[in-house]
C-alpha positions as CSV (number, residue, x, y, z in Angstrom):
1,X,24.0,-3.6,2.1
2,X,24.9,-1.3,-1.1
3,X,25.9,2.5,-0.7
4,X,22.1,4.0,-0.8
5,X,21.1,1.5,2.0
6,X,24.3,2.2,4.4
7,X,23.7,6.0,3.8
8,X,19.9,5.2,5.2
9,X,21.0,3.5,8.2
10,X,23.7,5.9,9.2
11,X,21.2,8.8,8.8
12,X,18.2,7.1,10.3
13,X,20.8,6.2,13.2
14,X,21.5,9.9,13.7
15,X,18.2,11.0,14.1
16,X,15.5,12.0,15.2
17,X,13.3,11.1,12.4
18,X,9.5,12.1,11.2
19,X,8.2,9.2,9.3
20,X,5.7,10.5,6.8
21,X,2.8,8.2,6.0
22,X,0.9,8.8,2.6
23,X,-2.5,8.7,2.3
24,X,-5.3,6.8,4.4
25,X,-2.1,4.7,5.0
26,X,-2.3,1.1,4.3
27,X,-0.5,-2.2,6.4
28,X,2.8,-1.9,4.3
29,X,3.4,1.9,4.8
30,X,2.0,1.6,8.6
31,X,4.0,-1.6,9.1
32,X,7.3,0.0,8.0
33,X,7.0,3.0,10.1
34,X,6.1,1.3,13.1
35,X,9.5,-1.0,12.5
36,X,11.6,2.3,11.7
37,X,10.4,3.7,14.9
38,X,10.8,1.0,17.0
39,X,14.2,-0.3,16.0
40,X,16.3,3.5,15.7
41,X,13.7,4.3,18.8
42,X,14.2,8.0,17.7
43,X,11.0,8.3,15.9
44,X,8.1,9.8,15.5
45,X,5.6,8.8,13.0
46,X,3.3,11.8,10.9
47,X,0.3,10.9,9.3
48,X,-1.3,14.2,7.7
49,X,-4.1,12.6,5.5
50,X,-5.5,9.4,7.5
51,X,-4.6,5.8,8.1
52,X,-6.3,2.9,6.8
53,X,-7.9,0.4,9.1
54,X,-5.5,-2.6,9.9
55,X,-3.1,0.3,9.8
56,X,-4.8,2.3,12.8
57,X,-5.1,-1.4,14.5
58,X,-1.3,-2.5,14.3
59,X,-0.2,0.9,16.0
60,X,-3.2,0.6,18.5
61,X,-1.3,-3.2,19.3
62,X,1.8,-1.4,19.5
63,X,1.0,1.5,21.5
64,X,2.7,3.9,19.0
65,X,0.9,7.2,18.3
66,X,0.9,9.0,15.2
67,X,0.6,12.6,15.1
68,X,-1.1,14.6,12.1
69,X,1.8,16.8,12.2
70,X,5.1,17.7,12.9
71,X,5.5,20.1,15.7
72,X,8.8,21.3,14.9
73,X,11.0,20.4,12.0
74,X,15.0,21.9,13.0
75,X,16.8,18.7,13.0
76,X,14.6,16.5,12.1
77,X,15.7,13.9,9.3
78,X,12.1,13.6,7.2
79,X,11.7,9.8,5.7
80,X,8.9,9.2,3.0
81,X,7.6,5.8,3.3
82,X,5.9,4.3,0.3
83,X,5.5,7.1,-1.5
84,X,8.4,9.2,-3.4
85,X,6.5,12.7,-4.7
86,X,4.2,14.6,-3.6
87,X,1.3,13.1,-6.0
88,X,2.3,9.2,-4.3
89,X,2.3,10.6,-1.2
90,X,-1.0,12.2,-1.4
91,X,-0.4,15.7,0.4
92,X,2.4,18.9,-0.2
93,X,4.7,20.1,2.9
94,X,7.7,17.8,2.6
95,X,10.9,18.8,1.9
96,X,12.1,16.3,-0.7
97,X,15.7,18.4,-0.9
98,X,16.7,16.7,2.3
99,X,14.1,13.7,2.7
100,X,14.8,9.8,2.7
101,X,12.6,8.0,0.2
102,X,12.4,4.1,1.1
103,X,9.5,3.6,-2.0
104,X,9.1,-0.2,-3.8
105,X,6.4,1.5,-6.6
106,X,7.5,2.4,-10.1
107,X,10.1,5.0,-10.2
108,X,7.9,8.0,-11.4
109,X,10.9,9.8,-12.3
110,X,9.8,13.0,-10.0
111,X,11.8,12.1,-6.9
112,X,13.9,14.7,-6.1
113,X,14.9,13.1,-2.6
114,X,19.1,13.0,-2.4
115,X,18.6,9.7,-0.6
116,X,16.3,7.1,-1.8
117,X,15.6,3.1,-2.8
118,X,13.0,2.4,-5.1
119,X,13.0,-0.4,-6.0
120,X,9.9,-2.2,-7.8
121,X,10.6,-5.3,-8.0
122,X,10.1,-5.6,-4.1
123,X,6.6,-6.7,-3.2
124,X,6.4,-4.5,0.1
125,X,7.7,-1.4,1.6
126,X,8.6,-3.5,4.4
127,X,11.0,-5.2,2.7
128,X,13.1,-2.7,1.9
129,X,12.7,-1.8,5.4
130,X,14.2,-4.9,6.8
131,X,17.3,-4.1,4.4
132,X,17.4,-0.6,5.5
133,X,17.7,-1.9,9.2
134,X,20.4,-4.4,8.0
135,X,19.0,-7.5,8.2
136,X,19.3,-8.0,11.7
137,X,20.2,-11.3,13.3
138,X,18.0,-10.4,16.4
139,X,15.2,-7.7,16.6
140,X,12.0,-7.3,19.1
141,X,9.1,-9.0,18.6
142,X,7.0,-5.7,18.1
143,X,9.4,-5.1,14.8
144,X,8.8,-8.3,13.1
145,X,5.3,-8.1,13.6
146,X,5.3,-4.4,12.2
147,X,7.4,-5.7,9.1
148,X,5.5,-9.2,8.9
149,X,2.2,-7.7,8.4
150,X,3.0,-4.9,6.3
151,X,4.9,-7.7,4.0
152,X,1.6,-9.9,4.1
153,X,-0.4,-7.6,3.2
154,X,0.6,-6.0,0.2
155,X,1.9,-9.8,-1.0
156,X,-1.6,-11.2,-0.5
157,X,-0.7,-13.5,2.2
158,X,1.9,-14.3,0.5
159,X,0.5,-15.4,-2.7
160,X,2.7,-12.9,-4.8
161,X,6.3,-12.5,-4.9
162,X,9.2,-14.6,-5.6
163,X,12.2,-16.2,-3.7
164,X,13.2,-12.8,-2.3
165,X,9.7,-12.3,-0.6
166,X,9.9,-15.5,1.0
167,X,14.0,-15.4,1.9
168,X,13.3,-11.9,3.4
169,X,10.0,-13.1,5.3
170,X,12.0,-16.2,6.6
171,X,14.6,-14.1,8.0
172,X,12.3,-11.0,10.0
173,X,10.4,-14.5,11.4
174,X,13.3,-16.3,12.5
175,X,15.2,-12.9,13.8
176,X,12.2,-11.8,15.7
177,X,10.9,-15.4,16.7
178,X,7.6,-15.4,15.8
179,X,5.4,-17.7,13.5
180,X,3.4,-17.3,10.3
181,X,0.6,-17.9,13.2
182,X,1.2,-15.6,15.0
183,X,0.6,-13.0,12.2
184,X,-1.9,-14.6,10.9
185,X,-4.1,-14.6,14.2
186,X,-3.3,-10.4,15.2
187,X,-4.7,-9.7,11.6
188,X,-6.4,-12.0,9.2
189,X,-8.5,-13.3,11.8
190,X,-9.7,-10.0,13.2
191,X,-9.9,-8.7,10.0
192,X,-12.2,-11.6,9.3
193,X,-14.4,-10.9,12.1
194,X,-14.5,-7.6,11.7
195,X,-18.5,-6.7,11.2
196,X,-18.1,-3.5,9.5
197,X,-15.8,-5.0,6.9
198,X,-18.0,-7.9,6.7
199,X,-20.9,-5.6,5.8
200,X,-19.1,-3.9,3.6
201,X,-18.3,-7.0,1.0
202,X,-21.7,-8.0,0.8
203,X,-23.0,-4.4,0.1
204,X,-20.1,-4.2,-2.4
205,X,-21.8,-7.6,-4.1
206,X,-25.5,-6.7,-3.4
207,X,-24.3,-2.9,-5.7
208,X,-21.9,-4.3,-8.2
209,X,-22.2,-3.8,-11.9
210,X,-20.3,-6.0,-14.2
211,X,-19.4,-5.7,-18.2
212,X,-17.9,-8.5,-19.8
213,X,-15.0,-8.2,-22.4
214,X,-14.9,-11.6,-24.4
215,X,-13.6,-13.7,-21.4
216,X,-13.1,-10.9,-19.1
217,X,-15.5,-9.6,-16.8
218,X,-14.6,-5.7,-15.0
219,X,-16.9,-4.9,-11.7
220,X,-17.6,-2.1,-10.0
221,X,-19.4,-1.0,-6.5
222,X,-19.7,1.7,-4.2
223,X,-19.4,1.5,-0.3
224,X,-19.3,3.5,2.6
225,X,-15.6,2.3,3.7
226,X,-13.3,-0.4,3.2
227,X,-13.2,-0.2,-0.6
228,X,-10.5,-2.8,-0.9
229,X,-12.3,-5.4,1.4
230,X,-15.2,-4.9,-1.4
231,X,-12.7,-5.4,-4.2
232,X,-11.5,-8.2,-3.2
233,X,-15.3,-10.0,-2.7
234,X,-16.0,-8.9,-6.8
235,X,-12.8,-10.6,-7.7
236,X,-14.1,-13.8,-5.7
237,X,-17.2,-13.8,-6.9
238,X,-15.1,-14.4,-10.7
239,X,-14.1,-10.6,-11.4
240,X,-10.9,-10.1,-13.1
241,X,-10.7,-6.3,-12.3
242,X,-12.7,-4.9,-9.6
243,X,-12.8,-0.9,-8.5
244,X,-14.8,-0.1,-5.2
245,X,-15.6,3.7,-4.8
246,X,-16.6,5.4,-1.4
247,X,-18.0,9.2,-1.4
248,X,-17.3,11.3,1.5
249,X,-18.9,14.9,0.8
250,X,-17.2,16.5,-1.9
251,X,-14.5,13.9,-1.7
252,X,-13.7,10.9,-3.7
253,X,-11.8,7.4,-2.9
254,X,-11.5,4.3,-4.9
255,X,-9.9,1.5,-4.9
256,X,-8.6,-0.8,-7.9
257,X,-7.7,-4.6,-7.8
258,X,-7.3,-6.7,-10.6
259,X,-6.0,-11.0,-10.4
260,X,-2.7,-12.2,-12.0
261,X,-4.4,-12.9,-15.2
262,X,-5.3,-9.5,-15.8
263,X,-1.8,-8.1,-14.8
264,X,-0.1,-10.8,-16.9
265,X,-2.0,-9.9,-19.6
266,X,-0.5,-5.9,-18.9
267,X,-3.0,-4.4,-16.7
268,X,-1.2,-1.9,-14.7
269,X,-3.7,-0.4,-12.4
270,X,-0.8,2.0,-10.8
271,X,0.0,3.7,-14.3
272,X,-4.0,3.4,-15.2
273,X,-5.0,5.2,-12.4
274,X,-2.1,7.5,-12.0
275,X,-3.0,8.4,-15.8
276,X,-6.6,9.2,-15.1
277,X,-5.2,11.1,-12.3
278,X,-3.3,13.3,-14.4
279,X,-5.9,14.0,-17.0
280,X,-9.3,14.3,-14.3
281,X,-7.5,15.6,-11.5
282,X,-6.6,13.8,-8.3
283,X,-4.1,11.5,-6.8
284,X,-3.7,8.1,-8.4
285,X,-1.1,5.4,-8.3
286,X,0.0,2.0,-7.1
287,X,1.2,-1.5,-8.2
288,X,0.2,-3.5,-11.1
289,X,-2.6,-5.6,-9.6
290,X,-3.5,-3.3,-6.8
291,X,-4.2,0.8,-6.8
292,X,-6.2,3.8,-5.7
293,X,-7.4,7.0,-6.6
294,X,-8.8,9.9,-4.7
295,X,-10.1,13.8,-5.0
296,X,-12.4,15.9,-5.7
297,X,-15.4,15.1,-7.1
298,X,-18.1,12.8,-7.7
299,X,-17.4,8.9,-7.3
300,X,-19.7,7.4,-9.5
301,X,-18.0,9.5,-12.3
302,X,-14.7,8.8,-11.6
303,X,-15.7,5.4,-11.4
304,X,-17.2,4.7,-14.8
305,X,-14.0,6.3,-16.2
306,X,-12.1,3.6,-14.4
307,X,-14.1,0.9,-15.5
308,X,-14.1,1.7,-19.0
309,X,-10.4,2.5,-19.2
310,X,-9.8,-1.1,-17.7
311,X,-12.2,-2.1,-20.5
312,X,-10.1,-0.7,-23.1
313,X,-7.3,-2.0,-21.9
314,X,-8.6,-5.9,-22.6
315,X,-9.8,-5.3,-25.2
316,X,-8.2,-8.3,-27.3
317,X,-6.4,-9.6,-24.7
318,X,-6.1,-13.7,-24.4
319,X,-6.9,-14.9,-21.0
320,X,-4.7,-17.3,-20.5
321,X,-5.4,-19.3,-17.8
322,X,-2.6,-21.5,-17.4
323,X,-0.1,-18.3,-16.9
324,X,-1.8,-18.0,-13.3
């Protein structure tokens, strides 16, 4: 471990800790406070602004309860997770003058957390995580399935990442002593069988709109829920970038995806969004081939500027199918 990651685990030893989730929480930022809270066992985990689906399901599995907030704060070691500023995270109220920031996005440069790793080039929250733990010979089963299926999950079943990805997921299976199949079964079967989900792709197909950019083709949609799920049926159905927008009253979500052609061409739906973010108001951000944005507003609008900023951004691009 380096000096920033032995200065986590001391403090995270101490405790107690509040580990703050950002917005409608995905599996990564779920997984990793689940793993945090079971391992230091000194936890409790704060989830102001929602949690995604598979997130709600894993701590439903786990019997862990998230609270919406933190009852009382005196002595209480605050830990951001996947997120590092208040626009990442999605919501104000954290002290960031004496909050941990464990974060593998793009260093925004707004962090003002005295103790934090960010590092990007990790593929999942979680696997800073299982550094911050120390890379345990021997955990519970509970924490490798928090970290396995956070580390999944934002890889794509393991599609993306390099050597480190898989070195790391070796490790949390062989420490905890469970199997690829054993992940695999808890969530990307039920997540297959899911009916609401499964309604949700094929209303996400049965709305898309599509414009083509020389070799390129950018689709959108709008859904009720699970915008990613919907995403990732566009980019099936031959989509290089796809953005799935849900409206919830005044309120706004959407989500961005876009395949390794696209991102090895420079799409950086993280920066896009965050941009659009800035300049249309909202919160925006992520990684290169998947993002969000949500606020206040109206979707459909929000989403045309999406589309036709992902437009731009091919514009005399080569698709180069052999880089994928």
């Amino acid at each position: 471990m380096n000096g920033e990651t032995i200065n986590i685990n001391a403090a995270l030893a101490r405790g107690p800790n509040a580990f703050y989730l950002h917005s409608n929480a995905d599996l990564d930022c779920v997984g990793s406070a689940a793993a945090l809270s079971l391992y230091f066992n000194n936890a409790t985990i704060i989830a102001p602004s929602g949690i995604s689906h598979l997130g709600k399901r894993l701590l439903e599995n786990l019997k862990i309860q998230a609270e919406e907030q933190l009852m009382s704060q005196e002595g209480t070691q605050q830990v951001v997770l996947d997120a590092q500023d208040d626009s990442s995270i999605g919501y104000s109220g954290i002290d960031w003058a004496r909050a941990i920031v464990i974060d593998h996005h793009r260093n925004s440069g707004r962090c003002k957390a005295p103790v934090a790793i960010i590092d990007e080039t990790a593929t999942s929250c979680c696997e800073l995580v299982w550094e911050a733990i120390g890379r345990p010979e021997k955990v519970d089963r509970n924490v490798g399935m928090s970290l396995m299926a956070g580390l999944i999950a934002d890889t794509g079943h393991l599609k993306r990442g390099g050597w480190k990805t898989l070195e790391a997921a070796s490790e949390i299976l062989k420490s905890s002593g469970l199997s690829l199949e054993d992940i695999q079964t808890a969530f990307e079967s039920a997540d297959d069988q899911d009916m609401s989900r499964r309604i949700s792709r094929l209303k996400g197909a049965q709305r898309m709109k599509f414009e083509r950019i020389g070799e390129w083709i950018v689709a959108v949609t709008e859904t009720g829920a699970f915008e990613a799920a919907a995403c990732h049926a566009l980019l099936s159905l031959g989509a290089d970038v796809a953005f799935a927008a849900s409206q919830k009253e005044e309120d706004f979500r959407i989500t961005g995806r876009a395949n390794r052609l696209a991102t090895n061409a420079g799409i950086h739906l993280g920066e896009m969004l965050n941009r659009i973010a800035c300049e249309c108001g909202g919160e925006g951000g992520g990684h290169d081939g998947a993002a969000g944005i949500s606020g206040h507003g109206d979707a459909e609008a929000f989403l045309g500027i999406c589309s036709q900023t992902a437009v731009s951004a091919l514009k005399g691009k080569t698709r180069e199918i052999s880089s994928e």
